[in-house]
C-alpha positions as CSV (number, residue, x, y, z in Angstrom):
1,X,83.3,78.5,85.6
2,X,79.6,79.9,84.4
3,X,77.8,77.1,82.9
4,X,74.7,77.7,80.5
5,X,71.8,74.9,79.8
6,X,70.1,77.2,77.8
7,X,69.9,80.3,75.6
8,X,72.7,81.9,73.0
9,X,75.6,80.1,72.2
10,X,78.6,81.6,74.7
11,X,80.5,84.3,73.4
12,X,84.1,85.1,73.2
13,X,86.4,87.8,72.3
14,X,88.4,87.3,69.4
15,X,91.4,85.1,69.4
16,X,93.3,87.7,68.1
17,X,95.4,90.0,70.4
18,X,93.1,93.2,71.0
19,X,94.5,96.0,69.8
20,X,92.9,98.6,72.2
21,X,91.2,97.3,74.4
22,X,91.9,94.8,77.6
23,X,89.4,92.2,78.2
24,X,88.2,90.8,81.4
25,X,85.7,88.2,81.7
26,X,84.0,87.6,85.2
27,X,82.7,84.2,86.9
28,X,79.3,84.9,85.9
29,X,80.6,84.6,82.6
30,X,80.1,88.5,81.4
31,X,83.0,89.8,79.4
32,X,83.7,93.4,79.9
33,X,85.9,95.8,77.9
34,X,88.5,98.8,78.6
35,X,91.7,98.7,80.6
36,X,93.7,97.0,83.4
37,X,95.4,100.2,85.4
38,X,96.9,97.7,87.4
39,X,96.6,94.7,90.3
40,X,97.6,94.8,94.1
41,X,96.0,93.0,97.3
42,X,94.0,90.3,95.3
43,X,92.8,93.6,93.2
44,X,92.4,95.1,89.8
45,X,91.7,98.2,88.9
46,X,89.8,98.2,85.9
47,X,88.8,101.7,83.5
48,X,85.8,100.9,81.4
49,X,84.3,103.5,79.4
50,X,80.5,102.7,80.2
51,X,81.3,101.6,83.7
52,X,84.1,104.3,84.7
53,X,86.6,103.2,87.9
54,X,85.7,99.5,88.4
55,X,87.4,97.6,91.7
56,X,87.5,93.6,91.2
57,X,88.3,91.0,92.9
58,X,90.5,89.1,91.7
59,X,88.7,85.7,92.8
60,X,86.0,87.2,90.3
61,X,88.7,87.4,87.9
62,X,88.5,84.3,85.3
63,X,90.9,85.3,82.8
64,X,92.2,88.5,80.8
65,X,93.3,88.8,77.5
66,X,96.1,92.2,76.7
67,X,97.9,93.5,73.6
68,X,99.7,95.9,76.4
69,X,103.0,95.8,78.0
70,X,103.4,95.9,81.5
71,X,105.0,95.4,84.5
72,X,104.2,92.3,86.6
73,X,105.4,91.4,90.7
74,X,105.3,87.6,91.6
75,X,106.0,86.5,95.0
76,X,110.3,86.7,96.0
77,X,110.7,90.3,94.2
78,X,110.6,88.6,90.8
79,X,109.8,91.1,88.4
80,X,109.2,90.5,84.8
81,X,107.5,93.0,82.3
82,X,105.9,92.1,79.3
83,X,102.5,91.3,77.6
84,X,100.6,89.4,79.9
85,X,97.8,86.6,80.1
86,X,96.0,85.9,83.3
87,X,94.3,82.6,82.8
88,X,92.3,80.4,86.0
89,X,95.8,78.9,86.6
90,X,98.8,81.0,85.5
91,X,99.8,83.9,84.3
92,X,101.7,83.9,80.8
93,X,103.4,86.8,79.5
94,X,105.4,87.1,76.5
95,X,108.6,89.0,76.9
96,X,111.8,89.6,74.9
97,X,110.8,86.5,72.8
98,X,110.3,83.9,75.1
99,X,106.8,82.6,76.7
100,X,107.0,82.6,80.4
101,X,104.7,81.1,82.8
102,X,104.1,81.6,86.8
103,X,101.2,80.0,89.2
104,X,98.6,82.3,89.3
105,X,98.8,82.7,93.1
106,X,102.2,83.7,92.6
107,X,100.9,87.0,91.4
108,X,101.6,89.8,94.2
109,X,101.1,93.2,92.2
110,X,100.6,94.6,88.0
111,X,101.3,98.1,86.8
112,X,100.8,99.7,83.3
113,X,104.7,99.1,82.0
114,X,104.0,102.0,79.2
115,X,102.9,105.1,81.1
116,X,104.4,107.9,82.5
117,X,104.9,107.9,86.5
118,X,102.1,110.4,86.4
119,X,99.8,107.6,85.9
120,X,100.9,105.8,89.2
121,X,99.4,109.1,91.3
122,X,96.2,109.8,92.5
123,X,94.5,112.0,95.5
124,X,91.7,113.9,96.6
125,X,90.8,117.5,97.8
126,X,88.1,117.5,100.2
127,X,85.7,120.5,102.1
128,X,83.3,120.3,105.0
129,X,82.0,123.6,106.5
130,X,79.7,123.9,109.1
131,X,78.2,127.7,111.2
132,X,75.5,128.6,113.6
133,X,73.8,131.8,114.6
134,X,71.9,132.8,117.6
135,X,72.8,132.7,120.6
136,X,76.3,131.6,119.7
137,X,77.8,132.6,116.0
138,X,80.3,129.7,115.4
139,X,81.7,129.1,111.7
140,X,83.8,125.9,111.3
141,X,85.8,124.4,108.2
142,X,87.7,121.4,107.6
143,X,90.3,120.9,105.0
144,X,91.3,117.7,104.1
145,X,93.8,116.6,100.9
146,X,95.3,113.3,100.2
147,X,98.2,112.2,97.6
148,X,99.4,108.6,97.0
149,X,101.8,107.2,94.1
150,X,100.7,103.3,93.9
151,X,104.2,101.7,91.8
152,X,104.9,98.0,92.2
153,X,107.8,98.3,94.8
154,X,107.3,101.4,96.2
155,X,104.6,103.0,97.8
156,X,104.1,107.0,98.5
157,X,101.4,108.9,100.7
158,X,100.8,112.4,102.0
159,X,97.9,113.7,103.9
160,X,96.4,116.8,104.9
161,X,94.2,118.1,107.4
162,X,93.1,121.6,108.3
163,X,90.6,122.9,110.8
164,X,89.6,126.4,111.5
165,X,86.3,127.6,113.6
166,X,85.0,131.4,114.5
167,X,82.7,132.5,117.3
168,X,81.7,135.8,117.0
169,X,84.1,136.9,114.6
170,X,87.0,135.5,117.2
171,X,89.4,132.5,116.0
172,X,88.7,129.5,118.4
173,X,90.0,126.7,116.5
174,X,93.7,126.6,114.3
175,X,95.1,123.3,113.4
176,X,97.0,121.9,110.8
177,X,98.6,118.5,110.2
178,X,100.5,117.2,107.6
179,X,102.0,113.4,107.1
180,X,103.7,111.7,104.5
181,X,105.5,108.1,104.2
182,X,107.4,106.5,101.7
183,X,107.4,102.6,101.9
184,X,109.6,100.2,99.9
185,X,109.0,96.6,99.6
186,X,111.8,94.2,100.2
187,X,109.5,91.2,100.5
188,X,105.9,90.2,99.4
189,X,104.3,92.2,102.7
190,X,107.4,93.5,104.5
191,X,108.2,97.2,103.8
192,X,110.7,99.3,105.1
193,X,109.9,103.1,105.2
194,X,112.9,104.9,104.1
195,X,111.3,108.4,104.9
196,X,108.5,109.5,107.6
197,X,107.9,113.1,108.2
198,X,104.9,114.5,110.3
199,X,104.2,118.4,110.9
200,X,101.4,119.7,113.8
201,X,100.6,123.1,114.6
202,X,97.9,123.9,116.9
203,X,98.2,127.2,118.9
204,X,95.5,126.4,121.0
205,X,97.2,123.4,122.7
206,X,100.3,125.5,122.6
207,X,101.9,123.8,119.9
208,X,103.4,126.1,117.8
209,X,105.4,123.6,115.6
210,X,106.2,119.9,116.2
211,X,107.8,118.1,113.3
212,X,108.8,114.1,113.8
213,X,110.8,113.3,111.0
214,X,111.9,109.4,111.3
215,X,112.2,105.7,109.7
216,X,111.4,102.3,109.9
217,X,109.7,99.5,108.8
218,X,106.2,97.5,108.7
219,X,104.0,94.5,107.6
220,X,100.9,94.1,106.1
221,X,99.1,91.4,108.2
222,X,96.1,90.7,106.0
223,X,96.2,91.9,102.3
224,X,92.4,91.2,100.4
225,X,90.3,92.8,98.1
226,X,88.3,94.0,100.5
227,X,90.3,94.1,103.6
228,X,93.9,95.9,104.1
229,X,95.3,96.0,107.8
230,X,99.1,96.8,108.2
231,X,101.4,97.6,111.3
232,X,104.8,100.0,111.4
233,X,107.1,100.9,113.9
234,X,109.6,104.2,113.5
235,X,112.1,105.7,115.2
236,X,112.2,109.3,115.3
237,X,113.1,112.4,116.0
238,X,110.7,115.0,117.5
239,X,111.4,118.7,118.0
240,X,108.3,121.0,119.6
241,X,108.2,124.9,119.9
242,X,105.6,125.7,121.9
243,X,103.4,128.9,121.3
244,X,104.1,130.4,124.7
245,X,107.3,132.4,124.2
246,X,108.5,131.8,128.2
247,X,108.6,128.2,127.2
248,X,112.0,126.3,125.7
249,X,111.7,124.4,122.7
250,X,111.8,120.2,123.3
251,X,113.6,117.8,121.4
252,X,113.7,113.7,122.1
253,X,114.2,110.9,120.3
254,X,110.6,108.8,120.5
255,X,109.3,105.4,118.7
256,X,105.8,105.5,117.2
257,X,104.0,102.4,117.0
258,X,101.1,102.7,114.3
259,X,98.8,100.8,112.8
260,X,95.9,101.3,109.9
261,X,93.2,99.4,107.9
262,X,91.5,99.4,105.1
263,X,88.0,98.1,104.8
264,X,86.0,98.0,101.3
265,X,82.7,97.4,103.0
266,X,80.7,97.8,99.1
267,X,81.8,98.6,96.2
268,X,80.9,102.6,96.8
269,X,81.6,102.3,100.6
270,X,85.0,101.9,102.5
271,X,86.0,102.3,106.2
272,X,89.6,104.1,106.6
273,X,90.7,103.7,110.2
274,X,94.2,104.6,112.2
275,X,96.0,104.8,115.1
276,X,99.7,105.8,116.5
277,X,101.0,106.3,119.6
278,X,104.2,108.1,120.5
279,X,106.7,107.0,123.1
280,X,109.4,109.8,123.8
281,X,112.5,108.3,125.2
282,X,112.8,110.6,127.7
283,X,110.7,109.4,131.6
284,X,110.0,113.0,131.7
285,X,107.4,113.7,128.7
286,X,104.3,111.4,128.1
287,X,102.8,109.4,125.3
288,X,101.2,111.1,122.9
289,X,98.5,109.3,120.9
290,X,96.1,110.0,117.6
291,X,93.3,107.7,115.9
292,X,91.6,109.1,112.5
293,X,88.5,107.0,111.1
294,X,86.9,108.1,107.8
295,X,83.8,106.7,106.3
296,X,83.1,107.4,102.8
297,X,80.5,107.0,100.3
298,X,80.9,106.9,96.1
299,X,78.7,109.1,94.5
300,X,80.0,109.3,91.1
301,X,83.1,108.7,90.3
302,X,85.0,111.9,90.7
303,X,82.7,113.1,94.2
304,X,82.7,111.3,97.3
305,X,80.8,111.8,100.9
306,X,82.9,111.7,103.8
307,X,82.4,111.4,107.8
308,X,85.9,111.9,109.4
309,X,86.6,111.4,113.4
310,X,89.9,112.9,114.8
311,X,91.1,112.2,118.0
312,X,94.5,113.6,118.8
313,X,95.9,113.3,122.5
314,X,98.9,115.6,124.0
315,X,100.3,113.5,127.1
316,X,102.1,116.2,128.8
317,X,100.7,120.0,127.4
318,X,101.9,123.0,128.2
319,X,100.1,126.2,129.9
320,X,99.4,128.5,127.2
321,X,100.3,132.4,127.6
322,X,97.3,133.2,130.9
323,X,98.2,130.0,132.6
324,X,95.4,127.9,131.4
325,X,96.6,124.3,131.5
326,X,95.0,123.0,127.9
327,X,92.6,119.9,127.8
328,X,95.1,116.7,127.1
329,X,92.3,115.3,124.4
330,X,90.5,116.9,121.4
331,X,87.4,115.5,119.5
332,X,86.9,116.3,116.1
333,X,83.8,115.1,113.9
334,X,83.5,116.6,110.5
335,X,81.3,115.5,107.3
336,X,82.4,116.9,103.8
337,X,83.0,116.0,100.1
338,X,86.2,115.0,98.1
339,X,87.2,115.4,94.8
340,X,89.2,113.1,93.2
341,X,91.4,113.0,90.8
């Protein structure tokens, strides 16, 4: 706790419950004032009205005070909703008449109990273009769209990338990727994912459609507030038409092994990182792999800068329509800007 030799008297809030407004007061002793959207990995997400979209750590967290109802995760999937006090040592929350009272550290997740489960969404929208002229006329754009629900048990992501390049008017780059999970927590860091579903198209690999729809499981090995890093495995199903007609269609069963990480380097930079790699069960195809690392940069709080490397390996590809055997790796480096929402 803050101490202070000198100066004003410390101030408060009032003891009465606030009405509107949440407060928060930090170990440096500042009280700030708006609203608790909600608490997972040792963080809160707090809205402030001068401030905007504030991301705390909880160890910075001394104690809250809340007139609002809502829905609080302690460790062994007890779940208990009510109006809720966060103090240095426990967490008290009033509900259906009675006062109850868990250790602090206890404390695995919070969400808003009295909005709608629009609330518990968010996502981006993002655009990076880049063209030459000269000698070479290239024109390249990158899409890139993410959508994630955050709820206290389960957990919902899709992701989008797009890439599309011209030289001299003639289409040299087409690929398009789309992922989405589902996970549900069964234990404090153990998830199972009921539903994985991945789509690829790239005719210039001679992938006209692959789809790997599968489930599984994972566990997130270190959960901060500044530092996420989880592992998944998932068995699925793959199916491949390849863009050369003369070529059959595939289908195996495969495991994909996967891991990704989180890193909130400051409060306006973060490091997103990832990596799979798919093992068909058949000895007669190879192992496919992918690794995606985006660095972004706040600059308000709707706009954000991005850097985005995609690496995407085909283990066994297929000679396109004139015979030409395509290169097993592609490289991908784009910068852009998000929109969120």
């Amino acid at each position: 706790m803050p101490h202070f030799k000198a100066g004003a008297a410390r101030w408060y809030p009032p003891e009465t419950r606030p009405g509107k407004w949440e407060w928060v007061e930090l170990n440096t002793g500042e009280w700030i004032k708006g609203t608790i959207d909600g608490i997972r990995n040792d963080k809160m997400d707090f809205d402030s009205d001068k401030f905007d979209d504030l991301h705390l750590k909880m160890s910075d967290v001394v104690q809250t005070r809340s007139s609002r109802t809502n829905t609080f995760v302690f460790t062994d999937q007890r779940v208990v909703i009510g109006i809720g006090q966060i103090t240095p040592s426990e967490v008290i929350i009033e509900s259906e008449g009675k006062e109850l009272r868990f250790a602090r550290d206890e404390l695995v997740s919070s969400v808003v109990g009295d909005r709608s489960e629009l609330k518990l969404w968010s996502g981006k929208v993002g655009l990076g273009v880049s063209s030459s002229s000269g000698n070479t006329n290239q024109m390249t754009a990158n899409l890139q769209a993410s959508l994630k629900r955050r709820g206290a048990f389960l957990r919902a992501e899709a992701l989008y990338y797009g890439n599309f390049g011209q030289t001299s008017g003639e289409t040299n780059v087409d690929n398009q990727q789309v992922m989405v999970q589902a996970d549900l927590f069964i234990r404090d860091r153990f998830f199972l994912i009921p539903l994985s579903f991945d789509y690829y198209r790239d005719p210039f690999s001679n992938i006209e459609l692959r789809v790997k729809p599968g489930a599984g499981f994972g566990y997130q090995i270190k959960q901060q507030a500044d530092l996420e890093w989880e592992v998944m495995a998932v068995g699925i199903y793959q199916h491949v038409d390849f863009d050369s007609p003369e070529i059959p269609s595939y289908d195996s069963f495969a495991v994909s092994l996967a891991t990704s990480g989180h890193w909130d380097i400051t409060s306006d930079i973060t490091l997103d990182s990832s990596y799979s790699i798919t093992i068909p069960s058949s000895r007669s195809s190879n192992i496919d792999q992918q690794a995606i690392i985006k660095f972004e940069i706040d600059v308000t709080k709707y706009i954000t800068l991005n850097t985005t490397l995609n690496w995407t390996r085909i283990g066994d590809p297929m000679p396109l329509v004139d015979g030409t055997l395509p290169e097993k790796d592609d490289l991908l480096l784009s910068f852009g800007m998000d929109l969120n929402f």
